[in-house]
C-alpha positions as CSV (number, residue, x, y, z in Angstrom):
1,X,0.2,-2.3,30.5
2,X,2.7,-1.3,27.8
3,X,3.0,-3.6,24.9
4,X,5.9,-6.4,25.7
5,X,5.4,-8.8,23.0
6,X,3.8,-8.6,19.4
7,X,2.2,-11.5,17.1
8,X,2.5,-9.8,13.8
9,X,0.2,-11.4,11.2
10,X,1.9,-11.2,8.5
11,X,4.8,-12.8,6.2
12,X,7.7,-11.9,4.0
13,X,9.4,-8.3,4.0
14,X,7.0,-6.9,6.0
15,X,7.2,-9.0,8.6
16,X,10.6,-8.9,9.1
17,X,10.2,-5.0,9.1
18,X,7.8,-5.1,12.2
19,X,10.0,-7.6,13.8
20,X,13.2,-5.3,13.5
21,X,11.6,-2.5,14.6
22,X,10.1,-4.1,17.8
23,X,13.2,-5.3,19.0
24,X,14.9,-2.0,18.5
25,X,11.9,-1.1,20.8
26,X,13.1,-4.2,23.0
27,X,9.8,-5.9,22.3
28,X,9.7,-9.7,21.9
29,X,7.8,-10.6,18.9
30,X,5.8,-14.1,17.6
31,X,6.1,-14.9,14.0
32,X,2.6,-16.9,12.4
33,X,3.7,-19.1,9.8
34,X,2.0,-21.5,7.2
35,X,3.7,-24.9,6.7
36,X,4.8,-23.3,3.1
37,X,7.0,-20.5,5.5
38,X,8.1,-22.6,8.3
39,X,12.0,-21.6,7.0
40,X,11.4,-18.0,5.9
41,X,14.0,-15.2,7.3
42,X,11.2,-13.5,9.8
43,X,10.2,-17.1,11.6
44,X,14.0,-17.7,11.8
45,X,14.8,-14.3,13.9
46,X,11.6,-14.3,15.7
47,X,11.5,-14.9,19.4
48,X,9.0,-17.1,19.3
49,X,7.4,-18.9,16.4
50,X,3.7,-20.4,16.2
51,X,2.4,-22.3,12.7
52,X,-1.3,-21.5,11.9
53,X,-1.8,-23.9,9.2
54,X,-1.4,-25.0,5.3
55,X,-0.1,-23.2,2.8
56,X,-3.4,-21.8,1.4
57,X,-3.9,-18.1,2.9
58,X,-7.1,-18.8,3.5
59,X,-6.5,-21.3,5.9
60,X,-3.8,-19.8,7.0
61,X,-2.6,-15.9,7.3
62,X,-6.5,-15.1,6.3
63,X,-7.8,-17.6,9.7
64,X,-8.6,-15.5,11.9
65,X,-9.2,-18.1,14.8
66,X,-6.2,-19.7,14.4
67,X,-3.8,-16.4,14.6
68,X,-6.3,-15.3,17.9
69,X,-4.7,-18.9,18.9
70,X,-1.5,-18.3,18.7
71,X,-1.8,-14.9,20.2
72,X,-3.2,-16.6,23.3
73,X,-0.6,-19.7,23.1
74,X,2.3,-17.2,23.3
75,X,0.8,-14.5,25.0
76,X,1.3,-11.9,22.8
77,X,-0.5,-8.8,24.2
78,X,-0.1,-6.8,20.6
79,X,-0.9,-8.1,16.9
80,X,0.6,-6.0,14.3
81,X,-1.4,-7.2,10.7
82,X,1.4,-5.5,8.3
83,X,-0.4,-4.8,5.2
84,X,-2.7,-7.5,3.0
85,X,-4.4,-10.4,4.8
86,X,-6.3,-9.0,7.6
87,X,-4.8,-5.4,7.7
88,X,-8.2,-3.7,6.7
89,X,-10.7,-6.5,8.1
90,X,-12.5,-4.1,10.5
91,X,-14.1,-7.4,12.2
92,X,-10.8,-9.1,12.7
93,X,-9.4,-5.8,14.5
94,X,-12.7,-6.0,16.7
95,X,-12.2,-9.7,17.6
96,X,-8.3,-8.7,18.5
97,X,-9.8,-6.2,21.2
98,X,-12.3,-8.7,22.0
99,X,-9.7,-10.5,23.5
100,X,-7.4,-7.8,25.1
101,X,-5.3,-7.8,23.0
102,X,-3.6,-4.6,21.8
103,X,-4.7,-4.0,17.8
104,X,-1.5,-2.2,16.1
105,X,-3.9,-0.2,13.7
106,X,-6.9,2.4,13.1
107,X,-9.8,2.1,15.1
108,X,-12.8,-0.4,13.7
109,X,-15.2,1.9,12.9
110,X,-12.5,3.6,10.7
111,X,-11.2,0.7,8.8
112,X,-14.8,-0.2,8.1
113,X,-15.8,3.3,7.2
114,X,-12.9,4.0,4.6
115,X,-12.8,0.2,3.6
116,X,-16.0,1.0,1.2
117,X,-16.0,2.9,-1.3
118,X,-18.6,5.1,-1.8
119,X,-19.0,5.8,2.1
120,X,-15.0,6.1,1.9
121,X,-15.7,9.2,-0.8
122,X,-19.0,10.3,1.3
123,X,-16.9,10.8,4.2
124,X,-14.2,11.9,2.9
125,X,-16.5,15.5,1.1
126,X,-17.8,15.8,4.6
127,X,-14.5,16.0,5.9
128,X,-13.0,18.9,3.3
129,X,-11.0,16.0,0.9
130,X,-11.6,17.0,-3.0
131,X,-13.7,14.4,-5.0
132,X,-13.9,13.5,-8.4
133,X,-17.4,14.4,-9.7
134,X,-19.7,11.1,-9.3
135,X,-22.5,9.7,-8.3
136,X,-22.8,10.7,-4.6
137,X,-23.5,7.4,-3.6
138,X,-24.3,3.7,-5.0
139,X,-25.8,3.3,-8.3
140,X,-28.4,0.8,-8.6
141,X,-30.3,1.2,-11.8
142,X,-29.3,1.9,-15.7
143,X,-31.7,4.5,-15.9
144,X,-30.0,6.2,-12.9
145,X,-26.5,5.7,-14.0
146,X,-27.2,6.9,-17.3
147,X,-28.7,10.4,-15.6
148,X,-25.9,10.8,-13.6
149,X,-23.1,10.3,-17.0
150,X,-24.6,12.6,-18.9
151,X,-24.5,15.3,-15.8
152,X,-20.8,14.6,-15.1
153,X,-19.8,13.7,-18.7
154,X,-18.3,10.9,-20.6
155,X,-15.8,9.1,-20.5
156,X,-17.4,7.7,-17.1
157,X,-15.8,5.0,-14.7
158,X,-18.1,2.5,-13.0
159,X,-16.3,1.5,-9.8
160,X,-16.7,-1.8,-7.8
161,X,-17.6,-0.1,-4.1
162,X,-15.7,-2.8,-2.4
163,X,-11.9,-4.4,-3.1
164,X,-9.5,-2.8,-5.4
165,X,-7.0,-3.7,-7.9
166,X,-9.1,-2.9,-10.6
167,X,-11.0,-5.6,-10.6
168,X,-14.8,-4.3,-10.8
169,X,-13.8,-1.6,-12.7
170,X,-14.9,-0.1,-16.3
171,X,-13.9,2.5,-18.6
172,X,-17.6,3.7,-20.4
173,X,-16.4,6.2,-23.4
174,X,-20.3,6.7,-24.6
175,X,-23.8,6.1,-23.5
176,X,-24.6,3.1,-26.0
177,X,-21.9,1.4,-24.2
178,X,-23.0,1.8,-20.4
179,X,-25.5,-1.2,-20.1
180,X,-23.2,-3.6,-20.7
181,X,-20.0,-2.5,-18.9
182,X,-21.9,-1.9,-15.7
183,X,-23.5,-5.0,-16.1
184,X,-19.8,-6.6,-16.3
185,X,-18.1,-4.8,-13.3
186,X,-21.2,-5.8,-11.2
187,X,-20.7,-9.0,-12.2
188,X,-16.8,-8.5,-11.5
189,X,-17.5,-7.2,-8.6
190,X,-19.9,-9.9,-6.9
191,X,-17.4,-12.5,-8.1
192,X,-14.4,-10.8,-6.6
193,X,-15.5,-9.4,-3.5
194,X,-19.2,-11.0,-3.0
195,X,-20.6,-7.6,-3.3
196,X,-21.6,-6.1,-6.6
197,X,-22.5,-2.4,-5.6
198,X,-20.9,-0.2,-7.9
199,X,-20.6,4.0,-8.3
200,X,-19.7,6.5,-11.0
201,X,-16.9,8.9,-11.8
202,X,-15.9,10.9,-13.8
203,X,-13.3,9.1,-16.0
204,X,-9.6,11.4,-15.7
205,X,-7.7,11.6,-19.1
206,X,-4.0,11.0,-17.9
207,X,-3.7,11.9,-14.1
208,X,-0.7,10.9,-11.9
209,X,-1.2,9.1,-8.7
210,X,-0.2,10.8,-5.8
211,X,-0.4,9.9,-2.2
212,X,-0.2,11.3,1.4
213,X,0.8,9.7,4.1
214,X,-1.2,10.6,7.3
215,X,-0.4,9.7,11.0
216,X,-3.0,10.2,14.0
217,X,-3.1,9.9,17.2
218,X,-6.2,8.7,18.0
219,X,-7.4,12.0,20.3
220,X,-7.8,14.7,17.4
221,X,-4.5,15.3,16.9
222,X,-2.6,14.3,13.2
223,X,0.2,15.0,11.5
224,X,1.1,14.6,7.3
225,X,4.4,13.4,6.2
226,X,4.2,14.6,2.6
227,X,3.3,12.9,-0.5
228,X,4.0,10.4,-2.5
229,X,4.4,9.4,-6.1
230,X,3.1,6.0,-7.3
231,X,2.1,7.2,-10.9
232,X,4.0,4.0,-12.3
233,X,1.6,0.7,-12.5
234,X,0.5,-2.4,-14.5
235,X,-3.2,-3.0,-13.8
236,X,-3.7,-0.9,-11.3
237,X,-0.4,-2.5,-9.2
238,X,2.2,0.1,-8.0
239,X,5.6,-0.7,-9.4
240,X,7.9,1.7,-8.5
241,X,7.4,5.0,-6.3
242,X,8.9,8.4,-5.1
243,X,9.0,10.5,-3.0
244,X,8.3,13.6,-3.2
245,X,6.3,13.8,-6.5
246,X,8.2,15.5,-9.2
247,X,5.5,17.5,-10.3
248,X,4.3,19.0,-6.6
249,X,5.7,22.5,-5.1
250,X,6.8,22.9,-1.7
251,X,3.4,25.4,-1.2
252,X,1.3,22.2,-3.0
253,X,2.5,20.0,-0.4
254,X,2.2,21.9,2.4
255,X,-1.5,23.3,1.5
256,X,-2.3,19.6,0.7
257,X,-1.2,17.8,3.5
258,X,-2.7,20.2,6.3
259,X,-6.3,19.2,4.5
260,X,-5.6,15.5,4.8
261,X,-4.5,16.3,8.4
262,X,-7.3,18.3,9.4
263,X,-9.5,15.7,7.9
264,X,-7.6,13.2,10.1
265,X,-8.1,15.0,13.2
266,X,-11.5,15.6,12.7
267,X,-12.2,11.7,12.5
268,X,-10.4,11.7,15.7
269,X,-8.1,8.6,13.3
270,X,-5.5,6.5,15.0
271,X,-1.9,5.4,13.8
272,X,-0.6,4.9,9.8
273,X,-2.7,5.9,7.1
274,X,-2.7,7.0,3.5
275,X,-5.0,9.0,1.4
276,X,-4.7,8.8,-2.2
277,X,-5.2,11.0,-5.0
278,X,-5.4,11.3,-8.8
279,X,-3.8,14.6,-9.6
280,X,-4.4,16.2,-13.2
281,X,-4.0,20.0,-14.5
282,X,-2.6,21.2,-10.6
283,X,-5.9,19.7,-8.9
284,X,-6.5,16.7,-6.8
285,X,-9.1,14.1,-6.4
286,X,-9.4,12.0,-3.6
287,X,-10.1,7.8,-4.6
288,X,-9.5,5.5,-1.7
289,X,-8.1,5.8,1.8
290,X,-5.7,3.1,2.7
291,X,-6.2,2.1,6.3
292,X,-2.7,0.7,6.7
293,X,1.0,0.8,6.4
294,X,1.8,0.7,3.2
295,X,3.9,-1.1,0.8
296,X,6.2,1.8,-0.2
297,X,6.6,3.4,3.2
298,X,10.1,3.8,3.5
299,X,10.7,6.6,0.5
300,X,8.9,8.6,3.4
301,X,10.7,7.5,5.8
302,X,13.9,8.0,3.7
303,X,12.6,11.7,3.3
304,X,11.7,12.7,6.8
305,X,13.6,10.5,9.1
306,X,10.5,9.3,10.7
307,X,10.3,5.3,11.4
308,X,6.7,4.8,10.7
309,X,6.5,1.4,12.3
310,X,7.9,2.4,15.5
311,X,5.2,5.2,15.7
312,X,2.6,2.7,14.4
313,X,3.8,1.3,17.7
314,X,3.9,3.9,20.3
315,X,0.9,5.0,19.1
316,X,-1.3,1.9,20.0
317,X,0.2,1.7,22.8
318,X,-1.5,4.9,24.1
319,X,1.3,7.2,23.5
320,X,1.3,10.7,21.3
321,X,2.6,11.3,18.1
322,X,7.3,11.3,18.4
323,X,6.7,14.4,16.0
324,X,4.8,17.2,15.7
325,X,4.2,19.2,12.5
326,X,6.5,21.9,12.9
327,X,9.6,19.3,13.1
328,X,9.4,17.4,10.1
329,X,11.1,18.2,7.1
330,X,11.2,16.9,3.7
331,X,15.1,16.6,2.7
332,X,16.2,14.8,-0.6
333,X,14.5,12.6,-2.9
334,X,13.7,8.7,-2.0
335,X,13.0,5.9,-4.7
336,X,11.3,2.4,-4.0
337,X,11.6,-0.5,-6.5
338,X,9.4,-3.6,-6.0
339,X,11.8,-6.8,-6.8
340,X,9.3,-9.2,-8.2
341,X,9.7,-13.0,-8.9
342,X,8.5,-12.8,-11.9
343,X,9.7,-12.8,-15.6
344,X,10.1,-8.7,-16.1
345,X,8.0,-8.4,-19.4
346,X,5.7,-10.9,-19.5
347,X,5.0,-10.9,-15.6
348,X,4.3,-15.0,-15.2
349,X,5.3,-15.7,-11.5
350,X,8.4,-17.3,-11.2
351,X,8.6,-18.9,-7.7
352,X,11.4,-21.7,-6.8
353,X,14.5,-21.6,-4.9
354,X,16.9,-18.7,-4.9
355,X,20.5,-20.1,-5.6
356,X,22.4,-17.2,-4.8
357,X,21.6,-13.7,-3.1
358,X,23.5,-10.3,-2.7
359,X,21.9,-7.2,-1.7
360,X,22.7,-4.0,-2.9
361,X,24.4,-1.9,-0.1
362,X,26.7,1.4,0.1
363,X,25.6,4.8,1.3
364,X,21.8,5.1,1.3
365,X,20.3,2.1,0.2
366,X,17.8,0.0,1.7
367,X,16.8,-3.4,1.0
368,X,13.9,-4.9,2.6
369,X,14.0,-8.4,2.2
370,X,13.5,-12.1,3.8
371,X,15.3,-13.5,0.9
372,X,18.7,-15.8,1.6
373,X,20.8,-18.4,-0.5
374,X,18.7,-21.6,-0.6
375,X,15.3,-19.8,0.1
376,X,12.6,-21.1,-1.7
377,X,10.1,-18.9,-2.9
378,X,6.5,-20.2,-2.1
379,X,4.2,-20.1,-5.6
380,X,1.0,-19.4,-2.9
381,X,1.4,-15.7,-2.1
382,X,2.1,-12.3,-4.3
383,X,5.3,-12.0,-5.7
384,X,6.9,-9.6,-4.6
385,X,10.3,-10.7,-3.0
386,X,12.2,-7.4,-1.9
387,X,11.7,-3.9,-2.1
388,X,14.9,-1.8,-3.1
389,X,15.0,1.9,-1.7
390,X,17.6,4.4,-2.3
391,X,17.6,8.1,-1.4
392,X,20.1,10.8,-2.7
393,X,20.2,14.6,-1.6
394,X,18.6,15.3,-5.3
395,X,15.8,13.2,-7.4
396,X,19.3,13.0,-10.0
397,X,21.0,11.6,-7.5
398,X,18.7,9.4,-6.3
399,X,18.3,7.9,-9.9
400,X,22.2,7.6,-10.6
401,X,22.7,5.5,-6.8
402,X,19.4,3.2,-7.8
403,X,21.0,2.6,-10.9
404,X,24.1,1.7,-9.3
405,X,22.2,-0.7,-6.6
406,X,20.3,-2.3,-9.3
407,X,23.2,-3.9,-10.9
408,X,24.4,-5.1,-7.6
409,X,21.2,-6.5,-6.9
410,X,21.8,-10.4,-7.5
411,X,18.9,-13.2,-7.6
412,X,19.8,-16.5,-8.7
413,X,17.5,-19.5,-9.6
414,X,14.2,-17.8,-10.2
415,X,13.6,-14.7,-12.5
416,X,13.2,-11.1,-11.6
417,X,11.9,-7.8,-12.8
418,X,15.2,-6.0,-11.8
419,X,16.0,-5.9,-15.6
420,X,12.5,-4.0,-15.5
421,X,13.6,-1.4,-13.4
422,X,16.8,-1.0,-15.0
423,X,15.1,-0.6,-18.6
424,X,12.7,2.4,-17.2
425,X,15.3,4.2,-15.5
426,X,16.5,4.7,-19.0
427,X,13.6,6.2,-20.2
428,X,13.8,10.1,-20.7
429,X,10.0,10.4,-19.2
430,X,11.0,8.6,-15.8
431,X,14.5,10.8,-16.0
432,X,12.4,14.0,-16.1
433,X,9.3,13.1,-13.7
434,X,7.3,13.3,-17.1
435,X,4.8,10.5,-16.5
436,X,1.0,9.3,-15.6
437,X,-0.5,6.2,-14.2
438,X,-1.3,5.2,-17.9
439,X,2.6,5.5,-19.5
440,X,3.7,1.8,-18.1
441,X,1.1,0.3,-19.6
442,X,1.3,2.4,-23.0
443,X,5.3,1.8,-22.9
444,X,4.8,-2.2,-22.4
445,X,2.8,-2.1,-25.1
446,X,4.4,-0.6,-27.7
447,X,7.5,-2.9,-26.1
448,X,5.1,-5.7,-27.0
449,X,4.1,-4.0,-31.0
């Protein structure tokens, strides 16, 4: 049975991106809502509309009987999870098939396997992806840990083996410091996640953060749509990324993404995925694989033409891959900027109601959005509002339009970070691609000094 009608478990932007492309599909669609989102933009244009519950995520967009509910109440037969919430909860996607109903994502067993860690970095040496030197698995004494930091050398990085955004995570520059800090990202680390295994690596000086995006078909066959730059964060959360990387040659790219394709295949993976990678001195290291769609999916989109959410789609719907290697190209240069409500230097969420709204438009630009003219912006979720995406034939170009689109941008009643963006792209480092995942941080804090 083909897929006719998809619950996507989500909210915000990227639910109203799943929703558009299922009806250019001519698929109906069921929005979830909590009773903070009953008037947001995608449970407005859905065709049908089902509330799961209070405000809190938890009991809410993170309840996993309650969106199996709705599925049943309005018969979707497909459950798209976006990205966050439930996107990489490898039980949830087993209790969606459970039911017969169609899960828009990897297969279980893959989520699972890449959502830890240190089998995440196990699997990923088996399958020909280059590691940072480590521990080969989970460290469980001091004695062990110091052993394996003076083979691999200081600085070391103790890693949380479960969750991300840095939490769990520590910097050790010398051995008379490696008691403690282990001691606090276990303890980071079982507060955080309810798991405090942790593993070491070696600690990179100033590498960028660079990202392919993989596609599979679920039979062995998979397919790389180039790479990605997301080198520009604040505590380990992307804020703006590119596409391609400055620093990457065509014969990089290429050689690169066939390894994350083979390794694809060989896991036999199924639909959207992303493998990510410090990069430092010409070599990668693979980190994390990210069993999703991603936030900053449409700079690749921009770049090869290729609707990601549509094949996300086809694909779990039993179809093969729209492309095949040999027919996508990588043309121009794509930039994302994540529109935050939040004050742009100091960061403190800044939710309320939007008073006035115009999004940037002209030739090339792309605002994903839910926003509208008396929206107000729930303080329970993340805070990111819009994403604004512009591509140009050159990376020059591409800055000079987001420029542009950036002062059109208008967000009333609540503060934003768009003075943010505007303030980096007049920074001769983010003008010549000269940057690292540490030179935000650095930059804010001399700002700060």
């Amino acid at each position: 049975m083909a897929i006719t009608r998809i619950l996507i478990a989500n909210r915000g932007e990227i639910a109203l991106r799943i929703h558009r492309a299922a009806h250019e599909m001519g698929i109906e669609t069921v929005a979830v809502h909590s009773t903070a989102d009953a008037d947001a933009m995608h449970v407005r244009l859905a065709d049908h509309a089902v509330c799961i519950g209070p405000p809190a995520a938890g009991e809410s967009y993170l309840n996993v009987a309650n969106i199996i509910s709705a599925a049943e109440i309005a018969q979707a037969d497909a459950i798209h999870p976006g990205y966050g919430f439930l996107s990489e909860n490898a039980k949830f996607a087993e209790i969606v098939e459970a039911h017969d109903i169609k899960w828009i994502g990897p297969k279980p067993e893959h989520i699972r396997t890449m959502g830890d860690k240190v089998t995440a970095k196990t699997t990923a040496g088996e399958l020909g992806l280059p590691l940072v030197p480590g521990s080969p698995g989970a460290v469980s004494t001091v004695d062990e840990a110091k052993r394996i930091a003076a083979e691999i050398g200081y600085p070391v990085l103790v890693k949380a083996a479960s969750g991300g955004g840095g939490r769990g995570m520590k910097v050790v520059p010398e051995e008379s410091q490696l008691e403690t800090l282990m001691s606090q990202a276990k303890s980071e680390a079982k507060s955080a996640f309810g798991d405090d295994t942790v593993y070491l690596e070696k600690y990179l000086g100033n590498p960028r953060h660079i990202e392919f995006q993989v596609f599979g078909d679920g039979n062995g066959n998979a397919i790389h749509l180039g790479e990605r730059d997301c080198s520009l964060q604040r505590r380990h959360q992307k804020v703006l990324e590119e596409a391609p990387s400055p620093v990457l040659s065509s014969a990089e790219r290429d050689r690169m993404g066939q390894v994350c394709a083979d390794a694809m295949a060989a896991m036999g993976y199924r639909g959207a995925g992303t493998i990510e990678f410090l990069w430092e001195n010409g070599e990668f290291f693979f980190i994390e694989m990210n069993t999703r769609l991603q936030v900053e999916h449409p700079v690749t989109e921009a770049i090869t033409g290729v609707d990601l959410v549509r094949e996300q789609i086809r694909v779990a719907d039993g179809k093969p891959l729209s492309v095949t290697q040999d027919e996508i190209r990588f043309e121009g240069h794509a930039i994302e900027c994540r529109i935050n409500a939040e004050d742009p230097f100091t960061f403190a969420p800044s939710p309320g109601k939007v008073s006035a709204y115009h999004a940037a438009g002209g030739m090339h630009v792309r605002v994903d959005s839910g926003l509208y003219a008396g929206y107000s912006i729930p303080p329970y979720y993340d805070s990111m509002i819009a994403k604004l995406i512009v591509y140009g034939r050159t990376r020059e170009r591409c800055i000079m339009r987001l420029k542009r689109a950036l002062g059109e941008m208008v967000v009333e009643g609540v503060k934003t970070n768009i003075p943010l963006h505007q303030a980096l792209l007049e920074e001769p480092d983010i003008l010549n691609g000269d940057y690292s995942i540490k030179w935000l941080e650095e930059w804010l804090a001399e700002r700060e000094g």
